[in-house]
C-alpha positions in Angstrom: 29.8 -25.2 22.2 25.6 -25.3 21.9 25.6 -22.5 24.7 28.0 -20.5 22.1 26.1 -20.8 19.5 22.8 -20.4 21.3 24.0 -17.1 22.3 25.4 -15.9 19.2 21.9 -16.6 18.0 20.1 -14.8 20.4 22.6 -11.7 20.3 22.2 -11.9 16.1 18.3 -11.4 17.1 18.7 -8.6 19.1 21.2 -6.9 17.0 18.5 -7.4 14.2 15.1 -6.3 16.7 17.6 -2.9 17.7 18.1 -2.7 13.7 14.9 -2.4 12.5 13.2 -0.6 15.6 15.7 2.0 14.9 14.7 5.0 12.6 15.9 6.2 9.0 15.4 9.1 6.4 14.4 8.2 2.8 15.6 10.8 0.4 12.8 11.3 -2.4 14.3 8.4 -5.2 14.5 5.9 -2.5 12.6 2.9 -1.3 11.0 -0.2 -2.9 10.1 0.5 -6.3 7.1 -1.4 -7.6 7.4 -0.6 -11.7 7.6 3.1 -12.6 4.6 4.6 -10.5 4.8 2.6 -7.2 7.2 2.9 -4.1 6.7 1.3 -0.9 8.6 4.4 1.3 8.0 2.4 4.8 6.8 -1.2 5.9 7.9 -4.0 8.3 10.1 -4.9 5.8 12.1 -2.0 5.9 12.0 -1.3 9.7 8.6 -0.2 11.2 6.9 -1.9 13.5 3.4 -1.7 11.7 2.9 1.2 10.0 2.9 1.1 5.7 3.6 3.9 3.4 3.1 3.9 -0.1 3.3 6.9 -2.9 1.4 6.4 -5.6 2.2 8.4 -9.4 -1.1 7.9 -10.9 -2.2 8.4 -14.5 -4.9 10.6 -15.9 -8.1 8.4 -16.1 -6.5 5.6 -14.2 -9.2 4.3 -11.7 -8.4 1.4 -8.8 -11.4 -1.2 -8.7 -13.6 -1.3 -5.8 -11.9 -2.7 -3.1 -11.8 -2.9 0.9 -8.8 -4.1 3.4 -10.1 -6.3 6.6 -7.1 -5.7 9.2 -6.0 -1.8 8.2 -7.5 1.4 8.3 -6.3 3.4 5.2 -5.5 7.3 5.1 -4.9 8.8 1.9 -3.1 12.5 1.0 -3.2 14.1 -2.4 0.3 15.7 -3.3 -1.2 17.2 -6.5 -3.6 16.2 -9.0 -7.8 16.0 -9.1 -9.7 13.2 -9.1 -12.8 11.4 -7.4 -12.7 9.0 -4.1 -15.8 7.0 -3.1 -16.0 5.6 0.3 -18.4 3.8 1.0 -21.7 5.3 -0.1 -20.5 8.7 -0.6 -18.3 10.1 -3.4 -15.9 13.5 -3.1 -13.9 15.4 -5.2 -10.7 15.5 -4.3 -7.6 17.7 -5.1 -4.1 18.8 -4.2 -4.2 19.0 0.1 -6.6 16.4 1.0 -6.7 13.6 3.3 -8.7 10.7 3.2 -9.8 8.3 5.1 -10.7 4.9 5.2 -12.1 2.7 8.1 -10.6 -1.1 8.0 -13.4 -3.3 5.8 -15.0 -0.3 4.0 -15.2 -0.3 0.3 -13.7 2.7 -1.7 -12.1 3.3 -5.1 -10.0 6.6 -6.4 -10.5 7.7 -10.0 -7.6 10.5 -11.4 -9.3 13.0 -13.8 -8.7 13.0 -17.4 -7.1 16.3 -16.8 -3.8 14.8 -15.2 -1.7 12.7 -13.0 -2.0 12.9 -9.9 0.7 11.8 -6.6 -0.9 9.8 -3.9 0.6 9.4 -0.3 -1.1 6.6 1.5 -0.7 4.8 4.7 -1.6 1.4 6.2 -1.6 1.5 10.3 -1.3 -2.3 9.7 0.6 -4.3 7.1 -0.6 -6.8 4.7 -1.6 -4.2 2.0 2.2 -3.5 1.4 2.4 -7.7 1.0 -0.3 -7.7 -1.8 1.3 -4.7 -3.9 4.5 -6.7 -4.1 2.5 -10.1 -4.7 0.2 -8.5 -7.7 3.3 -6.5 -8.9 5.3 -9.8 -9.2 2.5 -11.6 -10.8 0.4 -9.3 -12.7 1.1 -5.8 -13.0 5.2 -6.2 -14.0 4.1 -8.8 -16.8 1.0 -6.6 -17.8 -1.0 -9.1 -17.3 -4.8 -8.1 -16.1 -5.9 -9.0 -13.1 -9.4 -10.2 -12.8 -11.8 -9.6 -9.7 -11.4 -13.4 -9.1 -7.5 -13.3 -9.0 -7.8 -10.3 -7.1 -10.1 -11.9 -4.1 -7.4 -15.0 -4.8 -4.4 -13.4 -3.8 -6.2 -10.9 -1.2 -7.1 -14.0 1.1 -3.5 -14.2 1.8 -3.4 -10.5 3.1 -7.1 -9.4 3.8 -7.7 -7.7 0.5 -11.4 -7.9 -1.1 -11.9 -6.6 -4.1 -15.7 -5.8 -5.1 -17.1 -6.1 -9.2 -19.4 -3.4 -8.7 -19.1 0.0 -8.3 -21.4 1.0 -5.2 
């Protein structure tokens, strides 16, 4: 009987491994909707092995702190929309067409112009990023509740997050 369930265990895991190392289409209303302008559209949680994609529906003026992520490099492409993106020392403006990038531990912040929204396609080569989204969603953002630099750095231990008060 334990050799039984043993191997119904062990099948169960491989049934799940084949599952989510399998792939899948997303139509564009689909994935894991964080509030009204966030959508995880790929992660380990829904069936990639490491890879994290997020779109973004930003609002004009809206501005993301300084931040950096320890473990994953970051690549960004604007859909539509204007805006500026610092990286490290260096500041661009950005539009409709182009891809940013972002080496693992390097500090950067995006600000949309006042002029309008703008939508953001961004990918992790590594998760944890996609971890702190949910996390600050759940405890901040969905109760609009401000998050401070300090709660932040707090909940970035957990998922190699820093977020920096100033802004170069």
């Amino acid at each position: 009987m334990r050799a039984l369930l043993i191997l119904h265990f062990l099948f169960a895991i491989s049934v799940t491994l084949a599952a989510q190392s399998s792939g899948y289409v997303l139509k564009p209303n689909q994935g894991e909707a964080l509030g009204d302008s966030r959508t995880i559209k790929a992660s380990p949680k829904s069936g990639t092995n490491n890879a994290v994609m997020v779109l973004d529906s930003l609002a004009p003026g809206f501005e993301t702190t300084f931040h950096a992520h320890k473990k994953a490099d970051e690549l960004f492409y604007v859909i539509n929309g204007e805006g500026r993106f610092d990286v490290g020392a260096e500041s661009y403006e950005v539009s409709a067409g182009y891809v940013l990038f972002v080496p693992k531990g390097e500090k950067h912040n995006l600000t949309v112009s006042n002029k309008g929204s703008m939508l953001l396609l961004f990918f992790f080569d590594k998760p944890g990023a996609d971890d702190w989204f949910r996390e600050s969603h759940k405890q901040f953002f969905s109760k609009s509740i401000p998050m401070s630099t300090q709660d932040c750095n707090e909940l970035g231990k957990k998922y190699g997050y820093i977020c920096i008060e100033s802004n170069k």
